[in-house]
N, CA, C and O of each residue as an XYZ file, in Angstrom:
516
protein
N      98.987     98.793     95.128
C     100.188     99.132     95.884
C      99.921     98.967     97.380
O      98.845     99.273     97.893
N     100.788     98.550     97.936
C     100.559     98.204     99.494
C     100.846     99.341    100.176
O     101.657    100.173     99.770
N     100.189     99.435    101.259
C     100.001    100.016    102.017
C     101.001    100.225    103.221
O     101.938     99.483    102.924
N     101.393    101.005    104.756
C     101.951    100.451    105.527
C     102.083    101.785    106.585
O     102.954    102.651    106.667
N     100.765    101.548    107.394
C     100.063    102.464    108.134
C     101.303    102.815    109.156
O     102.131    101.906    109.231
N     101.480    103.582    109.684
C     102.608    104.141    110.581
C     102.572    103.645    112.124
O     103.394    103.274    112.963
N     101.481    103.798    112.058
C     100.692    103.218    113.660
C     101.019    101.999    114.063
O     101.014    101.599    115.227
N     101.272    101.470    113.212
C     101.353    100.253    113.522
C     102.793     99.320    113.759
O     103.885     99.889    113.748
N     102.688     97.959    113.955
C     104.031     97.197    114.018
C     103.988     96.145    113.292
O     102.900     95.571    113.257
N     104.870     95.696    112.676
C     104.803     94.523    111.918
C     106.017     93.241    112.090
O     106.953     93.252    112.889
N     105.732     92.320    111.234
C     106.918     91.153    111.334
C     107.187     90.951    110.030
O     106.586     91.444    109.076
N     108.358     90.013    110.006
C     108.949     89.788    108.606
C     107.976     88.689    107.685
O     107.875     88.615    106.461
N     107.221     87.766    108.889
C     106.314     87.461    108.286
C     104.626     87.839    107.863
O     103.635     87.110    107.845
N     104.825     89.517    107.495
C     103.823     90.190    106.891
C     102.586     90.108    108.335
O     101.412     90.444    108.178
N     102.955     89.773    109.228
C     101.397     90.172    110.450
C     101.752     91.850    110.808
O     102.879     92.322    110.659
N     100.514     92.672    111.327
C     100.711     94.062    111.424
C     100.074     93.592    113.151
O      99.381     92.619    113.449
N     100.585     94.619    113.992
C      99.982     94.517    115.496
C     100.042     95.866    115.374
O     100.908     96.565    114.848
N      98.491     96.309    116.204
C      98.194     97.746    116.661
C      98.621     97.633    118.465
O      98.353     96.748    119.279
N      99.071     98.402    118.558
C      99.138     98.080    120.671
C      97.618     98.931    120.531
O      97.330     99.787    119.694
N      96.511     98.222    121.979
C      95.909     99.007    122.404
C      96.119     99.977    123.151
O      95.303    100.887    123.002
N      97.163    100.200    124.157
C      97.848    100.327    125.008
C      97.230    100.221    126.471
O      97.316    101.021    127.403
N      96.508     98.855    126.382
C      96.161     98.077    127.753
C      96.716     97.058    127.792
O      96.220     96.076    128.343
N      98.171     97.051    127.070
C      98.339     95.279    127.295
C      97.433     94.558    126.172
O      97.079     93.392    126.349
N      97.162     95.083    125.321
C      96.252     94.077    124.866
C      96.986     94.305    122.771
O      97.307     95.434    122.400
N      97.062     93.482    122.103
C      97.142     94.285    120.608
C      95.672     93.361    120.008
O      94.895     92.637    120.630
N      95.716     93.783    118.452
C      94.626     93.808    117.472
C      96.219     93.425    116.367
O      97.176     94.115    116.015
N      95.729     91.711    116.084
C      96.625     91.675    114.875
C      95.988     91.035    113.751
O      95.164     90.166    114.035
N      96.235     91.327    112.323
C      96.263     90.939    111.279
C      97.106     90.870    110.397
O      98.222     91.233    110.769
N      96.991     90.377    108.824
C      97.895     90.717    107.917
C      98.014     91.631    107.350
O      97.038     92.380    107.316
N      99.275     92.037    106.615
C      99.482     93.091    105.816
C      98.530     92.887    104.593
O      97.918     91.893    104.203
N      98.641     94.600    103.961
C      98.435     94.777    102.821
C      98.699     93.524    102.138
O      98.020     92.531    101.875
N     100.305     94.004    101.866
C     101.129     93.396    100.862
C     100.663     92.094    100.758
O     100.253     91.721     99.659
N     100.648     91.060    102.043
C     100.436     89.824    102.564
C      98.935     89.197    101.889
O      98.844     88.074    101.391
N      98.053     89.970    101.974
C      96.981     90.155    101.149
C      97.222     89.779     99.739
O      96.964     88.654     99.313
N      97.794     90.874     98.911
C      98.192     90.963     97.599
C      98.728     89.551     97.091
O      98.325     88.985     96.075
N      99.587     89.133     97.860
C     100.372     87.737     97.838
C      99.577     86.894     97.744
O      99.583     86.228     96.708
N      98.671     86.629     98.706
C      97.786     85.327     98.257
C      96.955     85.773     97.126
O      97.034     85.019     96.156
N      96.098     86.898     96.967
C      95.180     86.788     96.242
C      93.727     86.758     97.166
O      93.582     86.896     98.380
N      92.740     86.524     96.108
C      91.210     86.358     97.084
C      91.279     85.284     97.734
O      91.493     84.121     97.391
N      90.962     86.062     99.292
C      91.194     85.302    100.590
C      89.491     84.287    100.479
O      88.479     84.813    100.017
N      89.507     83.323    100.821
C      88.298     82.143    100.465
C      88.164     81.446    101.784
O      87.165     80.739    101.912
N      89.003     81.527    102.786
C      88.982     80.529    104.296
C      89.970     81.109    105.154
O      91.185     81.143    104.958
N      89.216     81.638    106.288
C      90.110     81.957    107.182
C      90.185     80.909    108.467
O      89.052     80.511    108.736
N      90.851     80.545    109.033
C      90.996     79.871    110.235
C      91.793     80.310    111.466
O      93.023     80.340    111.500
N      90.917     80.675    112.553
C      91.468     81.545    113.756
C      91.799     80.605    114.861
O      91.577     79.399    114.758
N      92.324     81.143    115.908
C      92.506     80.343    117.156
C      91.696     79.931    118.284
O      91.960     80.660    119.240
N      91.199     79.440    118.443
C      90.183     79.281    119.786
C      90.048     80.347    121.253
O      90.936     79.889    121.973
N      89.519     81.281    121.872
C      89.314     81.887    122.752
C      90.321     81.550    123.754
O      90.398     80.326    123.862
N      91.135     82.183    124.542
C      91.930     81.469    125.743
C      93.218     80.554    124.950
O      93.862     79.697    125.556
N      93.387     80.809    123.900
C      94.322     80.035    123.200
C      95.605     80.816    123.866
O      95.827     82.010    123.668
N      96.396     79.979    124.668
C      98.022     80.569    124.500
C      98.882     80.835    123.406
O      99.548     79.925    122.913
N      98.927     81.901    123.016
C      99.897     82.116    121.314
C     101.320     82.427    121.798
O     101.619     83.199    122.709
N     102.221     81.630    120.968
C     103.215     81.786    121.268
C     104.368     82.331    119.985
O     104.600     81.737    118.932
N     104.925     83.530    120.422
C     105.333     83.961    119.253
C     106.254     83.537    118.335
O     106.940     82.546    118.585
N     106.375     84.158    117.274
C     107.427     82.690    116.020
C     106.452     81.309    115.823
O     106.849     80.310    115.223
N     104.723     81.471    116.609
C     104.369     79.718    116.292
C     103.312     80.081    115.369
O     102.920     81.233    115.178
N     102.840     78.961    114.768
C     101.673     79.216    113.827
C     100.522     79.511    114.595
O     100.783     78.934    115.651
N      99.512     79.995    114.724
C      97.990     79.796    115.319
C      96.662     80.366    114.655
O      95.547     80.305    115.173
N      96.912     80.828    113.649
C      95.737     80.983    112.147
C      96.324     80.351    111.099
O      97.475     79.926    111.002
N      95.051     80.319    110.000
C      95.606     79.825    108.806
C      94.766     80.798    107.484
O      93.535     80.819    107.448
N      95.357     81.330    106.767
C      94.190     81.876    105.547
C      94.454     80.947    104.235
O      95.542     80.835    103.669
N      93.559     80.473    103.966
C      93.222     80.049    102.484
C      92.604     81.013    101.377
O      91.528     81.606    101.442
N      93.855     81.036     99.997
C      92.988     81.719     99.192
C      93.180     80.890     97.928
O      93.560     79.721     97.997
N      92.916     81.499     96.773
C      92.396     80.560     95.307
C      93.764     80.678     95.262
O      93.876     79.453     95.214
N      94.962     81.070     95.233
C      96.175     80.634     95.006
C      96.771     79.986     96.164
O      97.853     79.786     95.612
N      96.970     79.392     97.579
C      97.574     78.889     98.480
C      96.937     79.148     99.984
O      96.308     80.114    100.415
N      97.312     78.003    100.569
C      96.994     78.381    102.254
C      98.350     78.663    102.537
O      99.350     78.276    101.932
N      98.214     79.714    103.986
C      99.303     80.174    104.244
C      98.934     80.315    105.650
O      97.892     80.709    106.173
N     100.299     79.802    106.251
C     100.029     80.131    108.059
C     100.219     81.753    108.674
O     100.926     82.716    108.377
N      99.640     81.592    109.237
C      99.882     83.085    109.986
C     100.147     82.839    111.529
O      99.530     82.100    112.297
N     101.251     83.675    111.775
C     102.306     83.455    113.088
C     101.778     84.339    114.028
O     101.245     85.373    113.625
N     101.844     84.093    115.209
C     102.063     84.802    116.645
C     103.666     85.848    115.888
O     104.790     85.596    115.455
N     102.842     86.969    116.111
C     103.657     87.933    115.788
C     104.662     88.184    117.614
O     105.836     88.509    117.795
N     103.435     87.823    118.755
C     103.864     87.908    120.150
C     102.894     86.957    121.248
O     101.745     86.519    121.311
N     104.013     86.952    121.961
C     103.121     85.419    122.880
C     101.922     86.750    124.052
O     101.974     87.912    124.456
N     101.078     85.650    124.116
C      99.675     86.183    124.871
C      98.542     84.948    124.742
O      98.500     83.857    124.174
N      97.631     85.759    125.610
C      96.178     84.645    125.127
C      95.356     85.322    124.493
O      95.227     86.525    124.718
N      94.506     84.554    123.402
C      93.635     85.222    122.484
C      92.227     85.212    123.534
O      91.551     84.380    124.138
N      92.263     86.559    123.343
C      90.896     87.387    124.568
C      89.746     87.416    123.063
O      88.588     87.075    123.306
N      90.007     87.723    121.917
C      88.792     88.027    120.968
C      89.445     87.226    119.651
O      90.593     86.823    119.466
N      88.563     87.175    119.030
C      88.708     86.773    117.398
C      87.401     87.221    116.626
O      86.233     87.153    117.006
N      87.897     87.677    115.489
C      86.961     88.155    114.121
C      86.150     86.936    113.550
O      86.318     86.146    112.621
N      85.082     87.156    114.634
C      83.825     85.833    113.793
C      83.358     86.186    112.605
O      83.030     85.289    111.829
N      83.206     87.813    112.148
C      83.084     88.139    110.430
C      83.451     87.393    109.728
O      82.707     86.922    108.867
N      84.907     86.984    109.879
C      85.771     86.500    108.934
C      84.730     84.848    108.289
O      84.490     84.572    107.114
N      84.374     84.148    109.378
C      83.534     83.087    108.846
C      82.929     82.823    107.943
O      82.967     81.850    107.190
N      82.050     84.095    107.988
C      80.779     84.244    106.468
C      81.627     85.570    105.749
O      81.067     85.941    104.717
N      82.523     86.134    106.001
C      82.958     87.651    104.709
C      84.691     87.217    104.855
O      85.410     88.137    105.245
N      85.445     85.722    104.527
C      86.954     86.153    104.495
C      87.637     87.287    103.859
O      88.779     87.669    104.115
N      86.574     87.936    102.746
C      87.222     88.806    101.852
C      87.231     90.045    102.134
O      87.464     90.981    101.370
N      86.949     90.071    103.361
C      87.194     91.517    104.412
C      88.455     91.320    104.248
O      88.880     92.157    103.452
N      89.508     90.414    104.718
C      91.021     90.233    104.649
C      91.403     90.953    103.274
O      92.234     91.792    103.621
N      91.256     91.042    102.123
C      91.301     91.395    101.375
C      91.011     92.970    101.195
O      91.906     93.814    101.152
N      89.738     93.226    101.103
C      88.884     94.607    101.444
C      89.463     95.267    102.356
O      89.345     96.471    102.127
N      90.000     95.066    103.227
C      89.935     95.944    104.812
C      91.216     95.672    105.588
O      91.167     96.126    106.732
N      92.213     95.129    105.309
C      92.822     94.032    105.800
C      93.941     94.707    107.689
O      94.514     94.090    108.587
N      93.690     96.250    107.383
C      94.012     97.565    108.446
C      93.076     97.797    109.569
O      93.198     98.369    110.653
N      91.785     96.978    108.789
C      90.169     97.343    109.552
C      89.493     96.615    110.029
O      89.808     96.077    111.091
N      88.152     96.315    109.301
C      87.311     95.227    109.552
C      88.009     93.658    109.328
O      87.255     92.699    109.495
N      89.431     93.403    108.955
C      89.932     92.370    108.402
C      90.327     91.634    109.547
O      90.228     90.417    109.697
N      90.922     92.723    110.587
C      91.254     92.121    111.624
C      91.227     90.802    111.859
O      90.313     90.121    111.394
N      92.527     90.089    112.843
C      91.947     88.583    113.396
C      91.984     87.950    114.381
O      91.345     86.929    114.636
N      92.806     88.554    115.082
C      93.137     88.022    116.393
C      93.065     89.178    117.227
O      93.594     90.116    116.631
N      92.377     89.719    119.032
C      93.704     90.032    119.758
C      93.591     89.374    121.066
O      92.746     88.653    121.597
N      94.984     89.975    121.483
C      95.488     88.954    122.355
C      96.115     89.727    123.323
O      96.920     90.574    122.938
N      95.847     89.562    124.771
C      95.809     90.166    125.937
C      98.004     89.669    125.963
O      98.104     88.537    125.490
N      99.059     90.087    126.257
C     100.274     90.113    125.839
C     100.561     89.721    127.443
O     100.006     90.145    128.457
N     101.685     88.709    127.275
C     102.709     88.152    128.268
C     103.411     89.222    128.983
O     103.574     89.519    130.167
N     103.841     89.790    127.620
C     104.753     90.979    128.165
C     105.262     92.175    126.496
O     105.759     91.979    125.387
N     104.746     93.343    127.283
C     104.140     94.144    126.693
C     105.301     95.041    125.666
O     105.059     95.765    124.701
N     106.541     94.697    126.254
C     107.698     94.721    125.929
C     108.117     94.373    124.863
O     108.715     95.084    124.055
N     107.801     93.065    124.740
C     107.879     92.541    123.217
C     107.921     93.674    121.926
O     108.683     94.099    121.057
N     106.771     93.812    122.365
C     106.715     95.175    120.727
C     107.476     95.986    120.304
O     107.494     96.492    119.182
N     108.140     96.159    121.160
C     109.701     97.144    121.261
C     110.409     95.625    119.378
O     110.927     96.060    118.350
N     110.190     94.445    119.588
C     110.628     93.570    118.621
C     110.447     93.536    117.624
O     111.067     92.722    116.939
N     109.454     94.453    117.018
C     108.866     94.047    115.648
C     109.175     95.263    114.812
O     109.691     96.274    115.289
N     108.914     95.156    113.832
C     109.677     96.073    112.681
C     108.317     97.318    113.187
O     107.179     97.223    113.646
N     109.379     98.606    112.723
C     108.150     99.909    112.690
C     107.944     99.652    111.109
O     108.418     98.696    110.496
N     106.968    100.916    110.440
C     106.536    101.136    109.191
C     107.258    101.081    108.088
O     107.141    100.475    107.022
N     108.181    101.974    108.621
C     109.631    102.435    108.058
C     110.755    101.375    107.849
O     111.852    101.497    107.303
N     110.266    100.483    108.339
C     111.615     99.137    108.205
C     110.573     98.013    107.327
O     110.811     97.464    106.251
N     109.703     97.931    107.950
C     108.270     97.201    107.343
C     108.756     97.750    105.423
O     109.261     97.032    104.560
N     108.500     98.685    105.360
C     108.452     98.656    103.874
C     109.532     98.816    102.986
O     109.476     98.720    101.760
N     110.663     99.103    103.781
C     111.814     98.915    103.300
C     112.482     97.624    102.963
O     113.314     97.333    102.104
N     111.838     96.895    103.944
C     111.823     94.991    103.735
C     110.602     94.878    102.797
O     110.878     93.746    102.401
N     109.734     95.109    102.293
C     108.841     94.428    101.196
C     109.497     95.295     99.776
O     109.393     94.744     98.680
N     109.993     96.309     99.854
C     110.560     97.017     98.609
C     111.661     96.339     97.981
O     111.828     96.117     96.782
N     112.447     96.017     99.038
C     113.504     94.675     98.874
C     113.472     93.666     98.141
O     114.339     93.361     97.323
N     112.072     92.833     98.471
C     111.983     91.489     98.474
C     111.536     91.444     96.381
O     111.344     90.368     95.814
């Protein structure tokens, strides 16, 4: 059963963003998003200094059932990325709230987040679907 931590923010396309609250978030996929593919086998992140722009693709996860893009939940530049993910993708799986992490990204404008679904709408849209 999926999960859908309160703390957090999400999009319709299953990414969760934590605000640090420096301007900066920590994003990954959902639970659920997890569940959907199955065992995660290849992750592919964005390059350091990457401009992300939100609504665009800039990761990719591969698992034994499908690759699937993963979106700029919000535009920024990627300040860090989860080198774990290289040698353990199945942290995405395992951890996907935690150590799964994949991106973060120092934010354009911090405002944005005010855009994305809370918990409470988050799972009311996957109960739906």
């Amino acid at each position: 059963m999926s999960t859908t931590p309160a703390n957090l923010r999400y999009t319709k396309s299953h990414e969760w963003v934590l605000d640090n609250g420096d301007d900066t978030v920590t994003i990954g996929i959902t639970s659920h998003a997890q569940e959907l593919l199955g065992d995660v086998v290849f992750v592919e992140l964005p390059e350091l200094e990457h401009s992300a722009v939100a609504g665009e693709e800039f990761a990719l996860v591969e698992s034994v059932k499908a690759a699937s893009d993963i979106y700029a939940p919000l535009s920024g530049v990627v300040i860090a990325v989860n080198e774990a993910l290289s040698d353990a993708p199945e942290t995405v799986n395992n951890d996907p709230y935690g150590d799964g992490w994949m991106v973060k990204l120092h934010l354009n404008d911090a405002s944005d987040l005010n855009n994305l679904l809370d918990a409470a709408a988050y799972a009311e849209m996957i109960a739906e679907a």
